[in-house]
Structure formats: structure tokens, C-alpha cells
C-alpha positions as CSV (number, residue, x, y, z in Angstrom):
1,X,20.9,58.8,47.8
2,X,21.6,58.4,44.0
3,X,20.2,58.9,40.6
4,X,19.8,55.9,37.7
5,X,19.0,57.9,35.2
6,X,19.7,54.7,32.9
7,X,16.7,53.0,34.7
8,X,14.3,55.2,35.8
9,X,15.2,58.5,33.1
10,X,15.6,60.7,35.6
11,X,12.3,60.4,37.4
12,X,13.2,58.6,40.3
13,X,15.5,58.9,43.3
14,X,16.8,55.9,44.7
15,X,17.7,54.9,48.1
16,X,19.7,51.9,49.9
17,X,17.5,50.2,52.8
18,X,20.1,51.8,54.9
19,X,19.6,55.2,53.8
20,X,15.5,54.5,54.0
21,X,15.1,53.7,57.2
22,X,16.8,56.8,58.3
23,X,13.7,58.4,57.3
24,X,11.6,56.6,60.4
25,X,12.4,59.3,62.1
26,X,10.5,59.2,64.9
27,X,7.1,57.3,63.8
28,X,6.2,54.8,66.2
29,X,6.0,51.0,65.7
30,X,2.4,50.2,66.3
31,X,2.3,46.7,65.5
32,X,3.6,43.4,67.6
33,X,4.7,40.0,66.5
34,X,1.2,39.1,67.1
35,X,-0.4,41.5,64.4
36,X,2.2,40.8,62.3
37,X,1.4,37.2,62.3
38,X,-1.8,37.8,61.5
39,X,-0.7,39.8,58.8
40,X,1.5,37.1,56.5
41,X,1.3,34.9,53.7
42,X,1.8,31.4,53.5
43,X,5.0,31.9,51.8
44,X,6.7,35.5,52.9
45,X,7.0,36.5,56.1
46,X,8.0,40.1,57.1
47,X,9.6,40.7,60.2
48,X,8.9,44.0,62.9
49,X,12.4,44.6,62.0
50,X,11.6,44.9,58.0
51,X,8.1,47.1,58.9
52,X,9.9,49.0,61.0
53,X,13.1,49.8,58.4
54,X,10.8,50.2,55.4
55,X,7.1,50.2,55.9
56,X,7.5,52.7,59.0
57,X,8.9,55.1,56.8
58,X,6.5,54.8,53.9
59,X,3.8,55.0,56.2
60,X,5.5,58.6,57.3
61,X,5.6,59.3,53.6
62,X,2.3,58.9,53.3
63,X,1.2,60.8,55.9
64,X,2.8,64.0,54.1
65,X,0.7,62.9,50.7
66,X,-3.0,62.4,52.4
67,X,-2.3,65.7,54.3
68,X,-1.1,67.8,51.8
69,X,-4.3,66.1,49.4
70,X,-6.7,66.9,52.4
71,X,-4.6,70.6,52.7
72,X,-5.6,70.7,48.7
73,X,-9.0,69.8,49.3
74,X,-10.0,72.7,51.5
75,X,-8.3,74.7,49.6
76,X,-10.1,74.1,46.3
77,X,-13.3,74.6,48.4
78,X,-12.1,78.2,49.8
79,X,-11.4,79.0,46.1
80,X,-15.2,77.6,44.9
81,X,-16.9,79.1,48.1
82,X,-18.5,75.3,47.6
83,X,-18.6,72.7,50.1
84,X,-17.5,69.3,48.2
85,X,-17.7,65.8,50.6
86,X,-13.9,64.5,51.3
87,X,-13.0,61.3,49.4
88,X,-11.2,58.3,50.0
89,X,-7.4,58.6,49.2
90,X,-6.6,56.3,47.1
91,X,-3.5,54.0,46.9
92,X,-2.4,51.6,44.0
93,X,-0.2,48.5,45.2
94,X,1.1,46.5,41.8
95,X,3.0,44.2,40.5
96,X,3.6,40.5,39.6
97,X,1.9,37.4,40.8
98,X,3.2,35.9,44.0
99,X,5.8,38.7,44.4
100,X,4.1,39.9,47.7
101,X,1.5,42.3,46.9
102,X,-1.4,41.1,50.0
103,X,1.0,41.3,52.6
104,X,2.3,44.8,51.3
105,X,-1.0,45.8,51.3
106,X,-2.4,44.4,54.4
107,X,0.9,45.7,56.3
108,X,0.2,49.5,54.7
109,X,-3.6,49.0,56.1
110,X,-2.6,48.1,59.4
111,X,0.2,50.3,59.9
112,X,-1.8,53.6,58.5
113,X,-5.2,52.8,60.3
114,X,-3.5,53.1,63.6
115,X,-2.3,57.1,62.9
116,X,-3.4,59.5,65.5
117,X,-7.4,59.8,64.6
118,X,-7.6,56.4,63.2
119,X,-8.0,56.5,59.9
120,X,-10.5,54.1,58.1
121,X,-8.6,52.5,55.2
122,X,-10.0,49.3,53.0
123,X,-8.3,47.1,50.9
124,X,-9.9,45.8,47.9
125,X,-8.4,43.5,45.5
126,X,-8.9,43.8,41.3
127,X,-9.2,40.1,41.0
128,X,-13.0,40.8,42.2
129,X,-13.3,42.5,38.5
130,X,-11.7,39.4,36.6
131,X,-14.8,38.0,34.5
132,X,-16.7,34.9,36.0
133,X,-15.3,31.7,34.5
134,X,-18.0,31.4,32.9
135,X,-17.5,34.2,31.0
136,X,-13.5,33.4,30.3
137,X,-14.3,30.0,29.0
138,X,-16.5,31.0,26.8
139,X,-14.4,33.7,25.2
140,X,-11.3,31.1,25.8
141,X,-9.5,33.3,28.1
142,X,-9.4,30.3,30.9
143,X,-5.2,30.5,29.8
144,X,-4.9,34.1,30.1
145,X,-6.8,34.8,33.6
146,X,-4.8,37.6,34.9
147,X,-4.4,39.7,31.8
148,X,-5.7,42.8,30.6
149,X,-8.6,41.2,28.8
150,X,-10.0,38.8,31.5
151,X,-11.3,41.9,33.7
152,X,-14.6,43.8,33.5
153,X,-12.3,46.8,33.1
154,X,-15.9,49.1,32.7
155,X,-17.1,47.7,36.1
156,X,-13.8,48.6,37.8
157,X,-14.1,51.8,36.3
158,X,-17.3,52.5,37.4
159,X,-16.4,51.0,41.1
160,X,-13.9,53.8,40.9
161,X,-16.0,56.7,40.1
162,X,-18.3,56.0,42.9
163,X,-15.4,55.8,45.3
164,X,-13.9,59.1,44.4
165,X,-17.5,60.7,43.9
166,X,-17.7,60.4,47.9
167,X,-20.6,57.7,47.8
168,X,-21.2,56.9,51.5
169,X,-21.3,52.7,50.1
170,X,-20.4,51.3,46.9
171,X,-20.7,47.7,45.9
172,X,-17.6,45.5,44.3
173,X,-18.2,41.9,43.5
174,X,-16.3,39.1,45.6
175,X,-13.7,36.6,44.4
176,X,-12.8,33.4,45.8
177,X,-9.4,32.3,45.5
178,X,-10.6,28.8,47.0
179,X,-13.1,28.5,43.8
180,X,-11.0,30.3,41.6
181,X,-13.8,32.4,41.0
182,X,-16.1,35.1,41.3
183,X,-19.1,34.0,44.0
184,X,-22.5,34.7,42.8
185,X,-25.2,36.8,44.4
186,X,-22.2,38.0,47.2
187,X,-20.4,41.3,47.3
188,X,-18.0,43.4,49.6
189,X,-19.4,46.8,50.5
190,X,-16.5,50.2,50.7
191,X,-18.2,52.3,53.1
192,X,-16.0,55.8,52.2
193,X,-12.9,54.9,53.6
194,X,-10.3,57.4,54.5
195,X,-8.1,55.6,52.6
196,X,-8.4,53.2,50.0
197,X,-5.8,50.8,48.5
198,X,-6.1,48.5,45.4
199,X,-4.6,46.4,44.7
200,X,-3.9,44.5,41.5
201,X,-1.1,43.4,38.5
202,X,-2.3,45.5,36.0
203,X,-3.5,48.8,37.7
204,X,-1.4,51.1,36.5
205,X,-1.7,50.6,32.6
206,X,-2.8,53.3,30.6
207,X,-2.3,51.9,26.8
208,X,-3.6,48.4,27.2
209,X,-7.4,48.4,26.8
210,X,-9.5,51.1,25.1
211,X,-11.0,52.3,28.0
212,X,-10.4,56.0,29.2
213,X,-10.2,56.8,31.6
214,X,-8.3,54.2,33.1
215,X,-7.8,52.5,36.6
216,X,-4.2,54.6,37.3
217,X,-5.9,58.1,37.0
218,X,-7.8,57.2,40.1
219,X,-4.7,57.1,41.9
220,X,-3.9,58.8,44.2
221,X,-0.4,57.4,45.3
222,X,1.1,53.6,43.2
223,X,3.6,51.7,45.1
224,X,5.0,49.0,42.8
225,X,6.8,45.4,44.3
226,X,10.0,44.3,42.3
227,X,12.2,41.8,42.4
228,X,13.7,39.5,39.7
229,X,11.6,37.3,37.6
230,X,13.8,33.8,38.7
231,X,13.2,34.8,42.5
232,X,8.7,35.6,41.5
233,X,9.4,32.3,40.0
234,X,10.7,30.5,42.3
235,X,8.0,32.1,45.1
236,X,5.2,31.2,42.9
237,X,6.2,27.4,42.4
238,X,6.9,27.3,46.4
239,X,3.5,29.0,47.0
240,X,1.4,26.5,44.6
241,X,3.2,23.7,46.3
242,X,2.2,24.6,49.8
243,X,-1.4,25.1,48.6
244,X,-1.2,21.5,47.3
245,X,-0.8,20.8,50.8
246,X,-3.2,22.9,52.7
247,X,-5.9,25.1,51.1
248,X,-6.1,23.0,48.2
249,X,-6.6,19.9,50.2
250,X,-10.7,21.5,50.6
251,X,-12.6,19.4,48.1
252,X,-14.3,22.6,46.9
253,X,-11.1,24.0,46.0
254,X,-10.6,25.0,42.2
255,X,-7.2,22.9,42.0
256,X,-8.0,20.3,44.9
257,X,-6.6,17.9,42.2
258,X,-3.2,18.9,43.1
259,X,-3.3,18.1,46.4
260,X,-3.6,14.2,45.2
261,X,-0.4,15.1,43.0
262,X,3.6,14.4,44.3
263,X,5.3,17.5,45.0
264,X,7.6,17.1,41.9
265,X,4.2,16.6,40.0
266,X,2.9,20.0,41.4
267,X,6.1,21.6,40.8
268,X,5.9,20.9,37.0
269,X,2.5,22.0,36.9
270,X,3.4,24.9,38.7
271,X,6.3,25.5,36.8
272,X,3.6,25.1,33.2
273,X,1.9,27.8,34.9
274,X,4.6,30.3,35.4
275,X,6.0,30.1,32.5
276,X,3.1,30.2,29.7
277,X,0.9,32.2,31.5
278,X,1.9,34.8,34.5
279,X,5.8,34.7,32.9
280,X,3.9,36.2,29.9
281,X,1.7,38.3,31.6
282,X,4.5,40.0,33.8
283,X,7.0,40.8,30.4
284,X,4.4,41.8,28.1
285,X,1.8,43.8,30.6
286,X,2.8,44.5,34.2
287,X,6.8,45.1,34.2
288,X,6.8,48.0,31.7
289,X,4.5,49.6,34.1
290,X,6.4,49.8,36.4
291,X,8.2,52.6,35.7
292,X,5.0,55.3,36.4
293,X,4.4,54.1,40.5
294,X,5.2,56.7,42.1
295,X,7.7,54.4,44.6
296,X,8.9,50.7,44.0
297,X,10.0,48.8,46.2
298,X,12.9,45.9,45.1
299,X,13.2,43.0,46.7
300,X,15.6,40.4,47.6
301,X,15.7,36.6,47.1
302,X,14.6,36.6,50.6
303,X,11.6,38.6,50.1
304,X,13.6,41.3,52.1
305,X,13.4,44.9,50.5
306,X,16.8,46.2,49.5
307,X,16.2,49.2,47.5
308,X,13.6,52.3,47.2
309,X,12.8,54.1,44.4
310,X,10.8,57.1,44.7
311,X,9.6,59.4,42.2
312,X,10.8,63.3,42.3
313,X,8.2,65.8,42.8
């Protein structure tokens, strides 16, 4: 274990995957090759050996923060003499486009619903609080999907406080990646989760819109993904390319035209895409967040995580 105070000023402790996965300890690995291949993307792919070196012991760490918040909880009730209904725990999963956020998140769902008792945990994305199309194109924000201003930051907010009210169901609205869209007249339904994670690029800004409060001060525990901006690069040109060649090959797809373009052809689109709009998006708005998650995890050109940072107590 080391310090980069250079980096992380002192906040953070930082650990080699070697010296991580010492603290497995004795946590069990509850998922098989089959689970896990339900659990991937088209591009990464984790393997039982990554889970259990990294996400095995996160999942431990976890279990001492949702304790010690539950621990808090009755305690705060003692103190009031006032029984208060037990919310969702809430975890924030960030950073950049294509870097692997889903399948951290769906790997953190999977491994912490099966604790003893079996926990109820939900996933919900913040792209289902980006602003119809309709509504981007006619503000001209079509070019800048993804930042700070394309999301209906006040319904997100208000999602949030009925979350961590303890409301037995709260609505969220439903995006479509397929349309590129919002869907009308459909929602997903959180039914009070024991444990919630969102997901999203730009969750844990604080100065970036007016609003207050803000999206991070729901959280309960931020885990941000790293890695180096030519490796995000390169995933998210590899990733639009192999949608050219499945998903996007649905003539309802939002860019079905690029499954009727060469693969150099999508590559240069791909490549437009990175670089004047998520390329932007990631310097200006999500990397200098980075540095308040409470642990980041940095990645490899292989997708593999080599180091964890973790913020001191």
C-alpha cells in the first residue's frame, strides 16, 4: 500500500491488484462462467478470475459501509425515540463513455444481491433523465448528448428524493439505446431496493449546473472507472463498430445507417464522435470528478483493473 499525494492530495490510499485481492479474504465466489456471461458487454469481458481478484473484495468492502449505514440508522432512531423507514443505500458508478461502467455495475448487482439474506439491489441508469430528442434538437443540444445540460437534472433530483424518502415505488422514465431515445408513455418502477446503484458520467458533479442539491449528495458510496483516454478511445471506436454489425443492423435503430457503412467508414464516424463530442465531454466534465468517488478503479488496455484507489476515512 502507498500514498500519491501528487494525484490524489492525500485523500486516497492506493493499492496494486496484488495487494487488493488479498482483501477477499474469505468471501465466497457466487457467480459461474454462466452468470458471468450473462453479465458482459459486447466489447469487455471480465473474467471469474478478475471478479474474484477485484470485485470480491469491493463487494466485502461494501458490506462493512451498508452495515455500518444500517448500524447508523438504528442508532439515530434510539437517539429520536422515532421510528424512521430504512432506505435504499445508494451507490454511484461513474465515469467515461465506453470505459465499462454497465458491466461494473451489473457485476456489483449480481455479486451483492447474493449476500446472506439477499439483498434487493436495482440498477438504474442516468441516461433515462437525458432530455427526449425532441427536446435536444430544439435547444441544439443533439451534439452535446451526454453533457451536463442535456439531462432533466430537476427530474433526477426529484427521482432521488423519493428514493431516499423510503417511497415503497418511485417512477424513472425509460431510455432506449436502440432509439437513441427516451420511449414515451413507458417507465421502470424502483420498488425500495436495499441497494441502489446509478449509474451515470456526470453523477458526481457538484459545480456544473445550478441545481442544489445535487445528484452526488445522494450518495451513499461513488466508485469511479479509469483508464487512459487513447485506451476509452479505442474501446469506444471498437464498440460502435460492432454495433454497426449487430444491434444496429435493426431498422429501428437510431444509427441503423451505419450498418450499410464499411468498417473504415464507421471507424471515421466513430472516431468524429469521440473526439468532438465524448473526448470533450470527458476533459471538460467527468475526469475532474473523479477525484471525490470514494474508490476508483484503473484500468488496463485490456480492460483488466490494475490499480485501486480508495478514499481514507
Amino acid at each position: 500500500m502507498s500514498l500519491r499525494s501528487d494525484i490524489f492530495d492525500k485523500t486516497h490510499l492506493e493499492f496494486t491488484r496484488q495487494e487488493w485481492l488479498n482483501f477477499r479474504h474469505d468471501a465466497p465466489m457466487t457467480l459461474t462462467e454462466a452468470d458471468l456471461a450473462r453479465l458482459q458487454g459486447q466489447i469487455q469481458t471480465i473474467s471469474l478470475t478478475e471478479v474474484s481478484e477485484i470485485y470480491l473484495p469491493l463487494s466485502r468492502l461494501l458490506s462493512f459501509y451498508v452495515t455500518s449505514t444500517q448500524a447508523l440508522h438504528q442508532e439515530v432512531e434510539h437517539f429520536l425515540s422515532k421510528s424512521e423507514p430504512r432506505v435504499p443505500y445508494l451507490i454511484g458508478v461513474s465515469g467515461s463513455v465506453a470505459v465499462g461502467k454497465s458491466v461494473t455495475s451489473r457485476i456489483l448487482q449480481a455479486l451483492l444481491s447474493r449476500w446472506p439474506g439477499h439483498p434487493y439491489v436495482q440498477v438504474v441508469t442516468t441516461d433515462c433523465f437525458l432530455y427526449p430528442n425532441a427536446i435536444l434538437e430544439a435547444r441544439g443540444l443533439m451534439g452535446r448528448k451526454g453533457f451536463p445540460e442535456s439531462y432533466d437534472v430537476a427530474t433526477l433530483l426529484n427521482f432521488l428524493m423519493a428514493v431516499k424518502s423510503g417511497k415503497t415505488a418511485v417512477d424513472a422514465p425509460l431510455y432506449s439505446h436502440q432509439t437513441y431515445d427516451i420511449l414515451p408513455n413507458e417507465h421502470l418502477v424502483v420498488k425500495k431496493p436495499d441497494i441502489l446503484i446509478l449509474e451515470g458520467v456526470n453523477i458526481l458533479q457538484t459545480g456544473a449546473t445550478n441545481a442544489s442539491p445535487f445528484v452526488s449528495d445522494f450518495l451513499d458510496f461513488s466508485v469511479f472507472v479509469d483508464a487512459d483516454s487513447h485506451d476509452i478511445r479505442q474501446w469506444y471506436i471498437d464498440r460502435v463498430v460492432k454495433f454497426s454489425q449487430t444491434s444496429f443492423q435493426d431498422k429501428k435503430a437510431y444509427f441503423h445507417f451505419l450498418s450499410t457503412f464499411s468498417k473504415s467508414r464507421v471507424r471515421a464516424f466513430a472516431e468524429k464522435m469521440w473526439c468532438e463530442i465524448n473526448a470533450v465531454n470527458l476533459t471538460e466534465n467527468i475526469l475532474p470528478t473523479k477525484n471525490r468517488a470514494q474508490l476508483i478503479l484503473r484500468k488496463d488496455k485490456k480492460h483488466a483493473i490494475e490499480m485501486v484507489y480508495l478514499r481514507k476515512l
